[in-house]
C-alpha positions as YAML, in Angstrom:
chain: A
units: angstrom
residues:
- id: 1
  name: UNK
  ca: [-81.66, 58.84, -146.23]
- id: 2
  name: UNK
  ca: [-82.85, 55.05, -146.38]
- id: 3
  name: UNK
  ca: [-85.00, 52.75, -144.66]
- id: 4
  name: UNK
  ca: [-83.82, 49.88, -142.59]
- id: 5
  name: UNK
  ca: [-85.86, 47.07, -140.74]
- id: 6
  name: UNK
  ca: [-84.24, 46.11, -137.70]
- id: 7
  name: UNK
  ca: [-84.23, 42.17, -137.35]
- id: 8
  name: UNK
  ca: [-83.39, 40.38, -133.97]
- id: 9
  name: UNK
  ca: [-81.89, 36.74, -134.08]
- id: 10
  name: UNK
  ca: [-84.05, 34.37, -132.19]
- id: 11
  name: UNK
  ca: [-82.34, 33.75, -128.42]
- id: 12
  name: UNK
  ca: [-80.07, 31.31, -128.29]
- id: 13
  name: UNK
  ca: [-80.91, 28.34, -125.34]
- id: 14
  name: UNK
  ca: [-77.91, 29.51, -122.54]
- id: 15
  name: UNK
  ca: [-78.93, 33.29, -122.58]
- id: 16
  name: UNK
  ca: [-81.81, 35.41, -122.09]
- id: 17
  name: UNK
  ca: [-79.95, 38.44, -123.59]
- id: 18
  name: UNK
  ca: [-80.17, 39.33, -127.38]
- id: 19
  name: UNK
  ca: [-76.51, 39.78, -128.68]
- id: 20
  name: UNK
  ca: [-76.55, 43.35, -130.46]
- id: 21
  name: UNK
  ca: [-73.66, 41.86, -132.65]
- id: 22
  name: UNK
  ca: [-76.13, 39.64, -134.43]
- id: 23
  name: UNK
  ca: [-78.56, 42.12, -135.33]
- id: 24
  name: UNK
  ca: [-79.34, 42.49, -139.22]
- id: 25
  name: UNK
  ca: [-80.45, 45.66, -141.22]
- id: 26
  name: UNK
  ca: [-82.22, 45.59, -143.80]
- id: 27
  name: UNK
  ca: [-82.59, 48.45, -146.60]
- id: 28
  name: UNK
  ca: [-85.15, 48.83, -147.81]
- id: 29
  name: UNK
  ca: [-84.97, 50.02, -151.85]
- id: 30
  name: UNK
  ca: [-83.89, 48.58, -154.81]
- id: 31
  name: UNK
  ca: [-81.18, 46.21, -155.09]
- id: 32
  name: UNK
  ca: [-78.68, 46.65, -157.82]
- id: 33
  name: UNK
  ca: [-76.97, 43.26, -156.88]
- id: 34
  name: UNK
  ca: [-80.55, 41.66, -156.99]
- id: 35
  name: UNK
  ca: [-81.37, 42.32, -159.55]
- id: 36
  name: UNK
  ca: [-78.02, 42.11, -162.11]
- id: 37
  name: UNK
  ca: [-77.15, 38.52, -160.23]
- id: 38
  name: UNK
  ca: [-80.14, 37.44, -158.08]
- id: 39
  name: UNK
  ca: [-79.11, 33.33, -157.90]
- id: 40
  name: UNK
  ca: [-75.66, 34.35, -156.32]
- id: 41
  name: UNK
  ca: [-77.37, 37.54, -154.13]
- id: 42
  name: UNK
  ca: [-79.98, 34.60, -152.78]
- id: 43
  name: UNK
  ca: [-77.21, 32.30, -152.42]
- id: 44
  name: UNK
  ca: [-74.88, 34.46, -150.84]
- id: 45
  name: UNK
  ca: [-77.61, 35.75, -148.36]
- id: 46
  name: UNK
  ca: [-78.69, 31.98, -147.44]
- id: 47
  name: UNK
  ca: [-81.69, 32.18, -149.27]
- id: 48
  name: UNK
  ca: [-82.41, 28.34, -149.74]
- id: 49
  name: UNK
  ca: [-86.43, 28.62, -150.73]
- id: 50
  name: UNK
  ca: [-86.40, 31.74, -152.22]
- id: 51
  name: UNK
  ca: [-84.00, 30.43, -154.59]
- id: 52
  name: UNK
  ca: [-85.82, 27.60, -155.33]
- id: 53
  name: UNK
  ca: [-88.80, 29.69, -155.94]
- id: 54
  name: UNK
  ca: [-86.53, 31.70, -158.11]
- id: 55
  name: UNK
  ca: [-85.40, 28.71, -160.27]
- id: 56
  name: UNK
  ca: [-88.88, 27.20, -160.72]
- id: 57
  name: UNK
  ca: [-90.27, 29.99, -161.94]
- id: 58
  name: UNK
  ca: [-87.63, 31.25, -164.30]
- id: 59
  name: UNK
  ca: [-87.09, 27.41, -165.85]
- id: 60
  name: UNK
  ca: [-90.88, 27.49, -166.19]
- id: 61
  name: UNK
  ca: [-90.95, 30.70, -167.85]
- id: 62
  name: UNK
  ca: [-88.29, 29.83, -170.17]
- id: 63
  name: UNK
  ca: [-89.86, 26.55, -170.92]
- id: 64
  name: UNK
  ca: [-93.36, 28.21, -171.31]
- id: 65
  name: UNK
  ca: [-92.42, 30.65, -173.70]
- id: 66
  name: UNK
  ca: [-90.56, 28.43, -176.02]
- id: 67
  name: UNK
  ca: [-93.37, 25.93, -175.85]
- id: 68
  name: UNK
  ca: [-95.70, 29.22, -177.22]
- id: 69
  name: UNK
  ca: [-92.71, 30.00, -179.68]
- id: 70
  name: UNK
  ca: [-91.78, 33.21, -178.30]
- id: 71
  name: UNK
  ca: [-88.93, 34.78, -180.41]
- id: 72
  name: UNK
  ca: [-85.55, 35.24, -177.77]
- id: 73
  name: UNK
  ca: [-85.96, 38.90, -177.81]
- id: 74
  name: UNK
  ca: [-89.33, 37.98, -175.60]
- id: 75
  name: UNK
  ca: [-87.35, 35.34, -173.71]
- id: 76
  name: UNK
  ca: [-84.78, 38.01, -173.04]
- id: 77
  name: UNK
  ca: [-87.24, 40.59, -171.67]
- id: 78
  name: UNK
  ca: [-89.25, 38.13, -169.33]
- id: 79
  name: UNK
  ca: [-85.83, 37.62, -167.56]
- id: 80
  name: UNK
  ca: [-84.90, 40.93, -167.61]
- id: 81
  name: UNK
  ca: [-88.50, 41.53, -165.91]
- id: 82
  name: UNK
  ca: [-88.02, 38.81, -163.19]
- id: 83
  name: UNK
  ca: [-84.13, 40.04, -162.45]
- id: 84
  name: UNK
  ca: [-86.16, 43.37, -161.84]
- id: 85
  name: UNK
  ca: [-88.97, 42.58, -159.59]
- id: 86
  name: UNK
  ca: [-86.47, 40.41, -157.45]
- id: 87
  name: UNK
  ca: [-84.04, 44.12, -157.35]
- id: 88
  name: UNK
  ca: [-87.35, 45.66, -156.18]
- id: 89
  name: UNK
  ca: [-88.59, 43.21, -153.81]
- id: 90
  name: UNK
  ca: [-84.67, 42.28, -152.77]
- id: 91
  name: UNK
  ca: [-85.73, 43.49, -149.39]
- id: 92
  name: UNK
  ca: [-89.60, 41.97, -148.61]
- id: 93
  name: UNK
  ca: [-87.23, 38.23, -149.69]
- id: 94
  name: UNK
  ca: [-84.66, 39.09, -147.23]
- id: 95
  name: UNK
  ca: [-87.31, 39.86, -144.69]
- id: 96
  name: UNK
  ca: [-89.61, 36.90, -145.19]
- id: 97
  name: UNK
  ca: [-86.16, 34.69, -145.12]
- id: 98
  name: UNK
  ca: [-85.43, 36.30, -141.56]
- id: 99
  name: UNK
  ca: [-89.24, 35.77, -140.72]
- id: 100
  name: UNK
  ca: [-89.24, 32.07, -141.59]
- id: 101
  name: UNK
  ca: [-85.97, 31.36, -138.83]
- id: 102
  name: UNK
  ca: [-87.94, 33.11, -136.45]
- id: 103
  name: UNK
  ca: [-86.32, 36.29, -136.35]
- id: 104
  name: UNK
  ca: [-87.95, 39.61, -134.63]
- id: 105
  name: UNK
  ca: [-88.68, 42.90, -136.94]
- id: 106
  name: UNK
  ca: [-87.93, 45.30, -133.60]
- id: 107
  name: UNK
  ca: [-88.14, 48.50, -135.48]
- id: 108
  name: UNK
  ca: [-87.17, 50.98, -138.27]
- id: 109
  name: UNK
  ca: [-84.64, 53.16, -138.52]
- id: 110
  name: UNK
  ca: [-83.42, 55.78, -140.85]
- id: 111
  name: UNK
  ca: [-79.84, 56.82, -141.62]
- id: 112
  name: UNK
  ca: [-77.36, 57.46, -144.51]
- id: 113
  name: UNK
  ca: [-75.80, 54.21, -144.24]
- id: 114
  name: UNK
  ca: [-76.06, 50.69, -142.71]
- id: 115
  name: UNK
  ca: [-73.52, 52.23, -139.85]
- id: 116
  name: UNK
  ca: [-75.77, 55.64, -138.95]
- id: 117
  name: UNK
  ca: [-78.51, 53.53, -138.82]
- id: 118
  name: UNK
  ca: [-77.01, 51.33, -136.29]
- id: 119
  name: UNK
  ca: [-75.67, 53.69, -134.33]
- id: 120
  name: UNK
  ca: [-78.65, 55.34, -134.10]
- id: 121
  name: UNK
  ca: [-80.62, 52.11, -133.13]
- id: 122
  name: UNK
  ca: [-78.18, 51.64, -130.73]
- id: 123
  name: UNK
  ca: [-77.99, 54.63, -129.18]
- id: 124
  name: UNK
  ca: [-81.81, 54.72, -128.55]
- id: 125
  name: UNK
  ca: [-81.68, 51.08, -127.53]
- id: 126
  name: UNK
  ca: [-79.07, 51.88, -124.92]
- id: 127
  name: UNK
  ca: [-81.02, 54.93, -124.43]
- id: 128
  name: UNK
  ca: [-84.28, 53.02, -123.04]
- id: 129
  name: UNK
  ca: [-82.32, 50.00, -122.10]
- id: 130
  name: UNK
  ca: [-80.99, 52.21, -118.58]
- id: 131
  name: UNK
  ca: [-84.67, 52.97, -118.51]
- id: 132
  name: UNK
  ca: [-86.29, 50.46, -118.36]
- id: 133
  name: UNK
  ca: [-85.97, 47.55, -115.65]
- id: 134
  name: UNK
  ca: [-83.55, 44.97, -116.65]
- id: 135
  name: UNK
  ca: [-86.38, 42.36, -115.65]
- id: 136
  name: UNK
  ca: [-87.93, 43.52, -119.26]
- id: 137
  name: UNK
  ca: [-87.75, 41.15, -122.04]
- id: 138
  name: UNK
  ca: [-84.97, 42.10, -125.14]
- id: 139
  name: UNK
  ca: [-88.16, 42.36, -126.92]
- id: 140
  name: UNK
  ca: [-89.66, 45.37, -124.93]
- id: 141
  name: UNK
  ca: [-86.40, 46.79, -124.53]
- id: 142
  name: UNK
  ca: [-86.54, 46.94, -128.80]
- id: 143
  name: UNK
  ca: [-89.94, 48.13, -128.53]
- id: 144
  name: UNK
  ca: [-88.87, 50.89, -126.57]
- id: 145
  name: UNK
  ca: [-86.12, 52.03, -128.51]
- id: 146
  name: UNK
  ca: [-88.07, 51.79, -131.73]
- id: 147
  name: UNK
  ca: [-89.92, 54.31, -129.89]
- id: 148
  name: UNK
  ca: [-87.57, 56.65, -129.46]
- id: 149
  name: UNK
  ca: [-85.35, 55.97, -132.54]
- id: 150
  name: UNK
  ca: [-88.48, 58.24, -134.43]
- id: 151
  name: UNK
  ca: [-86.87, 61.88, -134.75]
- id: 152
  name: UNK
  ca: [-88.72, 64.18, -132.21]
- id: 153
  name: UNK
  ca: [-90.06, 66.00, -135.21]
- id: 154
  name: UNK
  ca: [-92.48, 63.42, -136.07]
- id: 155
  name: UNK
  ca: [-93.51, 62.44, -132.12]
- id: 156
  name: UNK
  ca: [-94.92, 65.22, -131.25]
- id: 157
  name: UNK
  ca: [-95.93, 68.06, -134.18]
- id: 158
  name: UNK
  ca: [-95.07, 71.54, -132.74]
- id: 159
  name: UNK
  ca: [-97.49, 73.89, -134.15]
- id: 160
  name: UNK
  ca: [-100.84, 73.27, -136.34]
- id: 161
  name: UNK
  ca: [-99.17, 73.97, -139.81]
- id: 162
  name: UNK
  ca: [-100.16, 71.43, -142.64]
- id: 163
  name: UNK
  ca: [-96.64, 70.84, -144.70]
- id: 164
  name: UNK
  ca: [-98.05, 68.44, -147.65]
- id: 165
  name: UNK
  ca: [-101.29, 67.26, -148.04]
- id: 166
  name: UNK
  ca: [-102.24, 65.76, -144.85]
- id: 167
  name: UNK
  ca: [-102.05, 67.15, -141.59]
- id: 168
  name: UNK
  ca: [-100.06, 65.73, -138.33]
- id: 169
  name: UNK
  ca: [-101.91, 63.58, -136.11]
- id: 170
  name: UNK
  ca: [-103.48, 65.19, -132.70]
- id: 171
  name: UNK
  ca: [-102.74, 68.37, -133.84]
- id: 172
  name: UNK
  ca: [-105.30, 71.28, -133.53]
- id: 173
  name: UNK
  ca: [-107.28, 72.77, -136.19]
...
């Protein structure tokens, strides 16, 4: 099962309403595409300063270690190492992109894919949508279904039995 943050596009000046059609998931994980072609994965993904962050610091790197006279089997493993930190932190770029045009994080989700995950969200969105007054802001109608999107196993622990190292929260000793 994977991890996905649940962005919300900023409202647009006619309507009030968010559109549920331009919500974005993100997984969180390593990204294969990341990291084996990161300048097209940021480009592709609209990610203007991140890949500008990404090209200063590789060209600076490159022009660093061949200023030191690092042999190209070092030059080949620093960019090796950069491809792989931007595979692992694929997902914090993607969110800090979405953060920087003002988009919402409005909750977590987990499901198999990108489409159980939304239908999921969805579902508990709806779910607490017909619940709550349609007065409410789009952002406490997320709120709410971020609440209930959490599997009932994990809301409210059903007996006092420890399963790993830690026990539940609020539950008796």
């Amino acid at each position: 099962m994977s991890i996905y943050t649940v962005h919300e596009p900023p409202p647009k000046a006619d309507t009030g309403e968010p559109d549920p059609e331009r919500f974005v998931f993100v997984r969180d994980g390593f990204s294969f595409w990341a990291f084996l072609l990161a300048p097209l994965w940021m480009l592709r993904h609209r990610m203007w300063l991140v890949f500008l962050g990404y090209v200063v610091v590789t060209v600076a790197l490159q022009v660093g270690l061949r200023l030191i006279g690092a042999s190209t089997t070092v030059i080949l493993v620093a960019g090796a190492l950069v491809s792989l930190l931007i595979g692992f932190e694929a997902a914090s770029l993607r969110r800090f992109t979405l953060w920087r045009r003002r988009w919402k994080n409005v909750g977590i989700v987990v499901g198999d894919d990108v489409e159980s995950a939304e239908r999921r969200f969805f579902d508990a969105w709806m779910t607490r949508s017909r619940t709550i007054p349609s007065s409410a802001s789009g952002e406490a109608r997320a709120s709410a279904a971020l609440a209930s999107a959490v599997p009932p196993a994990r809301r409210s622990p059903v007996s006092s039995d420890v399963i790993g190292l830690f026990p539940q929260p609020g539950a008796p000793r």
